[in-house]
VEXTOR-528489 format. One record per residue (C-alpha): residue in three letters; x, y, z. Coordinates in pm, 1 decimal. Layout:
# residues N
<node res="ALA" c1="X" c2="Y" c3="Z"/>
...
# end
This chain:
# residues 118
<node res="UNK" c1="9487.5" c2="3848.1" c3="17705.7"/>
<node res="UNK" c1="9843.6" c2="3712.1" c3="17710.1"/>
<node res="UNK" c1="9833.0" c2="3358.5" c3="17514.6"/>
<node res="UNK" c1="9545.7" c2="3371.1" c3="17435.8"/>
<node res="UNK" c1="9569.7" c2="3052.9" c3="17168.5"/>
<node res="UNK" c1="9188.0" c2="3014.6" c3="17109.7"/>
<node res="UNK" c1="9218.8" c2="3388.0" c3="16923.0"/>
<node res="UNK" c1="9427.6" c2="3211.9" c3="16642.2"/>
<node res="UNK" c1="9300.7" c2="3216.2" c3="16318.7"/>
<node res="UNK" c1="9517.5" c2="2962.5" c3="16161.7"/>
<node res="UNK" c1="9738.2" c2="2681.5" c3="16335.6"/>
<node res="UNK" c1="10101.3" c2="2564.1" c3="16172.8"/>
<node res="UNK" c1="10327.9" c2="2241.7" c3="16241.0"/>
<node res="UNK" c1="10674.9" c2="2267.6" c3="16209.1"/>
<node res="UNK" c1="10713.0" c2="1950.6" c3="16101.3"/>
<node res="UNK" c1="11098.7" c2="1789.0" c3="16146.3"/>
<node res="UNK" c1="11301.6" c2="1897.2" c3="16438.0"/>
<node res="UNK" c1="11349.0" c2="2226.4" c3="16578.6"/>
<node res="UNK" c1="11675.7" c2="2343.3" c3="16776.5"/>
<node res="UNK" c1="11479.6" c2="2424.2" c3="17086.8"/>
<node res="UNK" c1="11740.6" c2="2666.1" c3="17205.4"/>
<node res="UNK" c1="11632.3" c2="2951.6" c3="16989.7"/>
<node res="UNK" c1="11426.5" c2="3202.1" c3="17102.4"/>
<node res="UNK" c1="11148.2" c2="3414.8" c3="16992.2"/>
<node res="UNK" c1="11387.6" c2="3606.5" c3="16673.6"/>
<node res="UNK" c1="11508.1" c2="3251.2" c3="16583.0"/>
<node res="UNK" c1="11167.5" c2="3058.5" c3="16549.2"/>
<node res="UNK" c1="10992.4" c2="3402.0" c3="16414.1"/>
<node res="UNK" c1="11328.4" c2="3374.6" c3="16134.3"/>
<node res="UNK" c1="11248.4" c2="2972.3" c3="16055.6"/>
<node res="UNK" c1="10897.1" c2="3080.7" c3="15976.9"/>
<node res="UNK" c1="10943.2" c2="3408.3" c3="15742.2"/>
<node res="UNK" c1="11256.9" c2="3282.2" c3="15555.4"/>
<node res="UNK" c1="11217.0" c2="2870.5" c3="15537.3"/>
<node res="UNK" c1="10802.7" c2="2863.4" c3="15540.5"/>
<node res="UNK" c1="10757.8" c2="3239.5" c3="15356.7"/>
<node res="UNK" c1="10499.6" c2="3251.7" c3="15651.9"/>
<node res="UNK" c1="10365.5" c2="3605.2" c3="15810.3"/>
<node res="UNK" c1="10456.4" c2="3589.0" c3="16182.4"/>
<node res="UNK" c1="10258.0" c2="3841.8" c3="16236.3"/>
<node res="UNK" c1="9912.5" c2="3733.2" c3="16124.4"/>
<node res="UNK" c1="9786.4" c2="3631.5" c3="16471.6"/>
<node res="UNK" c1="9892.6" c2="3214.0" c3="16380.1"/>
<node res="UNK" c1="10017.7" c2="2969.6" c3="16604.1"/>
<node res="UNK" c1="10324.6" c2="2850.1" c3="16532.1"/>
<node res="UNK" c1="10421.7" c2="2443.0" c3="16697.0"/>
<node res="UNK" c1="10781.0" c2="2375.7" c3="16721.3"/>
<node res="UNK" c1="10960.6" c2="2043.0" c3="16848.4"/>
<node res="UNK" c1="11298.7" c2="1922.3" c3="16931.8"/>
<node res="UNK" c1="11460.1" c2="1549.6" c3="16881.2"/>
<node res="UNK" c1="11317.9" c2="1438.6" c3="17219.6"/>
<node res="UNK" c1="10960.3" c2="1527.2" c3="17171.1"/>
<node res="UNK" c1="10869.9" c2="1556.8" c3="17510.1"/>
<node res="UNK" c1="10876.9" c2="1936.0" c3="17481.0"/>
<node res="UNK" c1="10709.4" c2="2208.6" c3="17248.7"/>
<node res="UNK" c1="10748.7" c2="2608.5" c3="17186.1"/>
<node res="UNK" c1="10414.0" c2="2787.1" c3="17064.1"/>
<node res="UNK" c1="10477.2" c2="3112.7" c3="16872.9"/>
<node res="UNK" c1="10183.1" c2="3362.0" c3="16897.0"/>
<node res="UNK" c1="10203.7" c2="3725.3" c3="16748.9"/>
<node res="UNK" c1="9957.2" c2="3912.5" c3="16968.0"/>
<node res="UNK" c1="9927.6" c2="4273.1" c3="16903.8"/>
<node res="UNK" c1="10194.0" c2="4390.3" c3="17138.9"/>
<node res="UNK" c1="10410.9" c2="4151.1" c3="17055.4"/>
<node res="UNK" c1="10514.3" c2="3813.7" c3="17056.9"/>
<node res="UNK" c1="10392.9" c2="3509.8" c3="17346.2"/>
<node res="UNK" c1="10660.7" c2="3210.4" c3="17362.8"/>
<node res="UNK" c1="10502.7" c2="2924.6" c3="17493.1"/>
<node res="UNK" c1="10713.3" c2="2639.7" c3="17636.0"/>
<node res="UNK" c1="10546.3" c2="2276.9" c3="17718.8"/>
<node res="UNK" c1="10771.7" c2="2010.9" c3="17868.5"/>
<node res="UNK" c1="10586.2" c2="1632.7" c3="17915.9"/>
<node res="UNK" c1="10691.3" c2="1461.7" c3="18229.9"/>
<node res="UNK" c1="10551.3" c2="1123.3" c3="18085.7"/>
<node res="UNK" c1="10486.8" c2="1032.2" c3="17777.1"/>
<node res="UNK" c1="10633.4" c2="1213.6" c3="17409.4"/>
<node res="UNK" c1="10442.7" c2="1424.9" c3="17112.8"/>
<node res="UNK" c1="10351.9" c2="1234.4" c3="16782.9"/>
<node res="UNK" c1="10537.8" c2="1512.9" c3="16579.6"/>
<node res="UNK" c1="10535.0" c2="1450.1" c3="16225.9"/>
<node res="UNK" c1="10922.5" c2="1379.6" c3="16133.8"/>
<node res="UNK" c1="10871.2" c2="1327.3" c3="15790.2"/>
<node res="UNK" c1="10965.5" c2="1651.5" c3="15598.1"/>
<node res="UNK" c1="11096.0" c2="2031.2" c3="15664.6"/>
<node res="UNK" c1="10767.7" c2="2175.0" c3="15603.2"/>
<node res="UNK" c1="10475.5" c2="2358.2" c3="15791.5"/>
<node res="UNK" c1="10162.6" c2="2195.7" c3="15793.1"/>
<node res="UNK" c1="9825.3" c2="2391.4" c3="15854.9"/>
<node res="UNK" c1="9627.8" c2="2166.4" c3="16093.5"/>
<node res="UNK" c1="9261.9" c2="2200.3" c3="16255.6"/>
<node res="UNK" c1="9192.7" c2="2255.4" c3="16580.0"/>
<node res="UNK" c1="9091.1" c2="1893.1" c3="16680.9"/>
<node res="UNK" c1="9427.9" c2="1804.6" c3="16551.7"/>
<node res="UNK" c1="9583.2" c2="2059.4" c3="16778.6"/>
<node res="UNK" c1="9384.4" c2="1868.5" c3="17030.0"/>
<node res="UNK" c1="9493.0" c2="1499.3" c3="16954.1"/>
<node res="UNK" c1="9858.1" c2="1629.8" c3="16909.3"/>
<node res="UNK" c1="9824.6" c2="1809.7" c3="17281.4"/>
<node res="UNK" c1="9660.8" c2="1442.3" c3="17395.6"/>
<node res="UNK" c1="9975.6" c2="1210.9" c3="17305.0"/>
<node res="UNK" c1="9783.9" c2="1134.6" c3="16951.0"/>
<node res="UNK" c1="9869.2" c2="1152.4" c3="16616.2"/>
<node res="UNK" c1="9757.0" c2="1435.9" c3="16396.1"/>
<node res="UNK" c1="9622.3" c2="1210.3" c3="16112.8"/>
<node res="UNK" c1="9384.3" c2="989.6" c3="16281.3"/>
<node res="UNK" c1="9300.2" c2="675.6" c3="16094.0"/>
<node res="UNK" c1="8914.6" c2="641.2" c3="16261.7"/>
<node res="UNK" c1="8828.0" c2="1012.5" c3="16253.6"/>
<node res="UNK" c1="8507.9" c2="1147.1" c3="16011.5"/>
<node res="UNK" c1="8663.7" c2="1400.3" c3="15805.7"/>
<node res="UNK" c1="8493.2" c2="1733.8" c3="15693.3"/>
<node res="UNK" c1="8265.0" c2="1613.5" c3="15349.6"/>
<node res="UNK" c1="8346.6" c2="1882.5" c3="15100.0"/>
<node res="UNK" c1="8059.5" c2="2108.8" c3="15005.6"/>
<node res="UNK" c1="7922.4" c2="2116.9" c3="14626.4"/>
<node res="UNK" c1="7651.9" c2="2035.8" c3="14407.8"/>
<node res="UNK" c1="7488.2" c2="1694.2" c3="14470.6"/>
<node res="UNK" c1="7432.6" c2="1487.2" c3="14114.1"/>
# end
């Protein structure tokens, strides 16, 4: 199905900004040669420009690539600015980013890590 995003296995923020002019070769480049990310393992891919009212979603599908272009009329993203990295995130924080929230909610109950118990 094209864009299909619930099929991804893995979800990556581009964190920093993004020249939102390139196209599908440029953002596929940023993520094999700056990330040493596969493009082609069937992740999504979040990009965002200065003005953070707008978003490209790269999905490798396996025909070939979806673009995906948002553009907010009110409101911006809370894109993490802080570093020229890309960040695996879950997919409630795919939903709070999609929602006007930040990805790294204060109040949320975070997954307890599985082990032995004593």
């Amino acid at each position: 199905m094209l864009g299909d995003i619930s099929k991804a296995e893995r979800i990556y923020i581009v964190c920093g900004y993004t020249d939102m002019r390139k196209a599908i070769d440029g953002l596929a480049a940023i993520v094999q040669h700056n990330f040493k990310l596969d493009v082609f393992s069937g992740s999504l891919f979040l990009f965002c420009g200065k003005r953070c009212d707008r978003i490209k979603v790269l999905l490798w599908e396996t025909d070939g690539f979806v673009l995906m272009y948002k553009r907010l009329e009110n409101g911006r993203y809370k894109w993490p600015r802080d570093s020229q990295e890309a960040k695996q995130i879950t997919q409630q924080e795919f939903r709070w980013l999609l929602e006007g929230l930040t990805i790294e909610q204060k109040s949320a109950i975070k997954p307890a890590r599985t082990g032995t118990i004593c």
